[in-house]
C-alpha positions as CSV (number, residue, x, y, z in Angstrom):
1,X,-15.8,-11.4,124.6
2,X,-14.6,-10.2,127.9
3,X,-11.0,-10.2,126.1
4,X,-11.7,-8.4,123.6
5,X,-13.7,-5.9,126.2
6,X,-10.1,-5.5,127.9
7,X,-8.1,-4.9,124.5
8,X,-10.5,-1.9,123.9
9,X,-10.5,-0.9,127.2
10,X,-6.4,-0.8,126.6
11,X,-6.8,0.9,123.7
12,X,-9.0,3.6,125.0
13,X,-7.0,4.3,128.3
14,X,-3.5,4.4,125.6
15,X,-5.4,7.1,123.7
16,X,-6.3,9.4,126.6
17,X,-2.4,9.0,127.9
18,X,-0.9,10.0,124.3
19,X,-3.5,12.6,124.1
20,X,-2.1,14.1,127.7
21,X,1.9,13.5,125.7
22,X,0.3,15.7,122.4
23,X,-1.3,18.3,124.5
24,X,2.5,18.5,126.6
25,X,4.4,18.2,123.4
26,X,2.4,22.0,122.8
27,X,2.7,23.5,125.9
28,X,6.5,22.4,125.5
29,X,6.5,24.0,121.5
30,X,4.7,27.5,122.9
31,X,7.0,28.0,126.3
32,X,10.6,27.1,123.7
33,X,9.0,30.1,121.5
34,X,7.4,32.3,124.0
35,X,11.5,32.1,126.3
36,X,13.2,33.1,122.6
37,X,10.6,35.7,122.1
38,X,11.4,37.0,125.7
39,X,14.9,37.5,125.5
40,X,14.7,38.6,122.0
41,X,12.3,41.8,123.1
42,X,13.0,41.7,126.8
43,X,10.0,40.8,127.9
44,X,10.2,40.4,131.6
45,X,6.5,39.7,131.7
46,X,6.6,36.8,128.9
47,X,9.7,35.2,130.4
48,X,7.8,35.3,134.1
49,X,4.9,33.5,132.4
50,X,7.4,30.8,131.0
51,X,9.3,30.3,134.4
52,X,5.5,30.0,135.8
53,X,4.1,27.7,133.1
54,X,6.7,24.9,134.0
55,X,4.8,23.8,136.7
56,X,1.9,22.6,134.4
57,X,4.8,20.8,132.2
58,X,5.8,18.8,135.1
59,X,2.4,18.4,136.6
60,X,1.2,16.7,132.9
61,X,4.5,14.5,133.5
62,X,3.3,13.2,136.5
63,X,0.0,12.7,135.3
64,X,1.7,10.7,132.2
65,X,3.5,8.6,134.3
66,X,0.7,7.8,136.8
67,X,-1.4,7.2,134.2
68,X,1.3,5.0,132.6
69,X,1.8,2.8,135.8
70,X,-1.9,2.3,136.5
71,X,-2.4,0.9,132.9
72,X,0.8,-1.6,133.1
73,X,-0.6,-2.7,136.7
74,X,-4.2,-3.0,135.6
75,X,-3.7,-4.4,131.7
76,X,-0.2,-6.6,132.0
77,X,0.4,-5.5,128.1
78,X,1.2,-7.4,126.0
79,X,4.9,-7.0,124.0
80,X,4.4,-4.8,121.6
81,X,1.5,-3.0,123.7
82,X,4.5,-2.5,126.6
83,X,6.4,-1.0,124.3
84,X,4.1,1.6,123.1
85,X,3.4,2.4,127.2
86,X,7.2,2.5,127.6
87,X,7.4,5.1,124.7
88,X,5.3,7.0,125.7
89,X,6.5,7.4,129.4
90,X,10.0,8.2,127.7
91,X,8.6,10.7,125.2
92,X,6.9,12.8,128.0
93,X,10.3,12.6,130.6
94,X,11.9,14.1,127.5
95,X,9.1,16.7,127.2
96,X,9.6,17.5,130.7
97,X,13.7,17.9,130.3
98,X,12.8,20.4,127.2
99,X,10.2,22.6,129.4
100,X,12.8,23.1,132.1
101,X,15.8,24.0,129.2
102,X,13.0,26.8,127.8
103,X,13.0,27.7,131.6
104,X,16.5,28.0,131.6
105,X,16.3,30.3,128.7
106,X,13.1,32.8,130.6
107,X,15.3,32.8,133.7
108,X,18.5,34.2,132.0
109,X,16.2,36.8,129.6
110,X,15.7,38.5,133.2
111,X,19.7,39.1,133.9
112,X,20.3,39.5,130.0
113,X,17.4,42.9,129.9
114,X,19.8,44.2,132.5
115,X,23.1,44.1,130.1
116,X,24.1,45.9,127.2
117,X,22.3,43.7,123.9
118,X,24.7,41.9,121.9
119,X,23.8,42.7,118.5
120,X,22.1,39.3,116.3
121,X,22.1,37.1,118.9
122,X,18.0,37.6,119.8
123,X,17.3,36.6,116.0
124,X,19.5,33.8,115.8
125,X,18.6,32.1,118.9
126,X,14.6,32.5,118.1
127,X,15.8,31.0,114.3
128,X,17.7,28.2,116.1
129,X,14.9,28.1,118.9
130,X,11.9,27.7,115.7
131,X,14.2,24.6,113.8
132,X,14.0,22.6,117.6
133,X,10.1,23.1,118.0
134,X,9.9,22.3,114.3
135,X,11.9,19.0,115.0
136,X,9.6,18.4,118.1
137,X,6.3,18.6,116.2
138,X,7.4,16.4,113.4
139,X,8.6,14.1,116.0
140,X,5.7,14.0,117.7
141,X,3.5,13.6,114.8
142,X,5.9,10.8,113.5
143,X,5.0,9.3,117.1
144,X,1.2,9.3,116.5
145,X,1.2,7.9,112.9
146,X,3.7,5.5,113.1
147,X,5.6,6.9,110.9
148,X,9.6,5.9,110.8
149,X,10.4,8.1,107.5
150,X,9.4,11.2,109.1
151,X,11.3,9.9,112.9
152,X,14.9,9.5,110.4
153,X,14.0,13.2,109.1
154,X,13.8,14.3,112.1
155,X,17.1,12.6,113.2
156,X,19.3,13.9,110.1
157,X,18.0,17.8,110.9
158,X,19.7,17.3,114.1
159,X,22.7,18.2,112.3
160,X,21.2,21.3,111.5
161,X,20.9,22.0,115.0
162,X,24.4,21.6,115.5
163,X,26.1,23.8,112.5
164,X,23.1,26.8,114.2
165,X,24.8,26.1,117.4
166,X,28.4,25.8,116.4
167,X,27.9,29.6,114.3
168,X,26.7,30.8,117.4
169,X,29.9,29.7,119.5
170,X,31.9,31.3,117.1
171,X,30.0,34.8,117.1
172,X,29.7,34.9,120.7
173,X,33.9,34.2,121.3
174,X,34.3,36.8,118.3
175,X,32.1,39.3,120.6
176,X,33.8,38.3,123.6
177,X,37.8,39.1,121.9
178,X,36.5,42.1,120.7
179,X,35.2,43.8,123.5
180,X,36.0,42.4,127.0
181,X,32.8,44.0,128.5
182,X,30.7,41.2,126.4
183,X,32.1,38.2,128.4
184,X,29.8,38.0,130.5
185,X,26.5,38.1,128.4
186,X,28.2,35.9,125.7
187,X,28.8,33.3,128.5
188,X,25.1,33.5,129.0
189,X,23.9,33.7,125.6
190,X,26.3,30.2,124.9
191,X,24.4,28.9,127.7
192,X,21.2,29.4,126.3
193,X,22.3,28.4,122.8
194,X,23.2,25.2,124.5
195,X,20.4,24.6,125.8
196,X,18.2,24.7,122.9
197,X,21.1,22.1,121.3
198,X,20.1,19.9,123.9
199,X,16.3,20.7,123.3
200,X,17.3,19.2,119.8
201,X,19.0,15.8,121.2
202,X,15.4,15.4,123.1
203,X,13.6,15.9,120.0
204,X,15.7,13.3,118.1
205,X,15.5,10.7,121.1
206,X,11.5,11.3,120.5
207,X,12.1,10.6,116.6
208,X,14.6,7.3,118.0
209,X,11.5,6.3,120.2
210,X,9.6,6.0,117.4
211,X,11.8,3.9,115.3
212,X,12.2,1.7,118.0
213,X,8.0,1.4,118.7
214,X,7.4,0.6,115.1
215,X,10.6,-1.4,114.6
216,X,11.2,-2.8,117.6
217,X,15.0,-1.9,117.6
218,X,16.4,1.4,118.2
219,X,18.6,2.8,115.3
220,X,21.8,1.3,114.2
221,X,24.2,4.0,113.4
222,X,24.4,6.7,115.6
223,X,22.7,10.0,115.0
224,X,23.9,12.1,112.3
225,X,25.9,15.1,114.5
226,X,28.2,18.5,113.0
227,X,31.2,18.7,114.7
228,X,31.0,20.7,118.0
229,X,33.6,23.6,118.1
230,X,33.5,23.8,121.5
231,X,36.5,22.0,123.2
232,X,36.0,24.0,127.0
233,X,33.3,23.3,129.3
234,X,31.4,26.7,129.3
235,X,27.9,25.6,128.4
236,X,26.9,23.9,131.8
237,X,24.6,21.4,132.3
């Protein structure tokens, strides 16, 4: 009886931690669109209230973690039930790394709204920006159902990702020959478009998480990736 008191007891605390990780996941999903949105219209005022918001990002984080700890301490899981704590302390770290890339992006819409607007690149960094939170709700959904066939989905549209990122590197450097006065808003502009690349890697090690929690191993072959075009180190880390 007082065992299987404990188990539920487990159970419930699990739930209320990978409710905290879904509720993240969105705050994540709105601040990604809410930064493209910004430097599409140059909204200084939307991109402040991303820059702002990332405090609650990390402060859920922390609460994850703590959260996390106290159940491991308290419970001494089981396997299989260390694993799913485990996941879930990963899956909310890579939340966290996402909030401060759509940072990134608010902080640089600010010195972009003061330079001339390279024509596109709004529209294809919001397209590019939607296919990541896209990738990051059916990872996270994957996550809650257990379910590996939509985690690989999400890992083979990384690729996507990639070839959006890759015909952005290209437009930018075709901006930048063509006019030297671009240079310096392309440089930004890659950066951003990096960024969101990386926001895609997060959402596939999400996707790899949950392979590995309802498999027990973490994928064999490595991720499906386009080849990257870029061969200089301009996108920063």
């Amino acid at each position: 009886m007082n065992e299987k008191h404990i188990v539920k007891s487990f159970d419930r605390d699990l739930e209320a931690i990978q409710a905290m990780v879904m509720k993240m996941g969105g705050m994540v999903e709105t601040a990604i669109l809410d930064a493209a949105q910004a430097l599409e219209t140059r909204d200084e005022d939307l991109a402040e209230k991303v820059r702002q918001g990332d405090k609650a990002i990390d402060a859920m984080e922390e609460r994850v973690h703590e959260e996390a700890a106290r159940l491991l301490a308290l419970r001494a899981p089981a396997a299989s039930d260390l694993r799913t704590v485990l996941s879930v302390m990963r899956i909310a770290a890579s939340l966290e790394r996402v909030g401060d890339y759509a940072k990134n992006m608010a902080k640089r819409a600010h010195v972009l709204g003061q330079m001339s607007a390279i024509a596109g690149a709004g529209g294809s960094l919001r397209r590019m920006s939607k296919a990541v939170v896209e990738m990051l709700g059916h990872a996270l959904d994957a996550y809650i159902h257990r379910d590996v066939a939509l985690a690989e989905d999400v890992r083979n549209r990384d690729r996507e990702v990639d070839q959006m990122y890759n015909a952005l590197f290209r437009e930018f450097l075709t901006h930048m020959m063509e006019d030297p006065r671009n240079i310096t808003a392309c440089m930004h502009l890659h950066f951003i478009a990096k960024n969101i690349e990386r926001m895609g890697d997060h959402a596939t090690g999400i996707a790899e998480q949950v392979i590995y929690l309802v498999t027990g191993e973490m994928p064999d072959e490595a991720r499906p990736k386009a080849e990257s075009v870029t061969t200089v180190g301009v996108g920063g880390h």
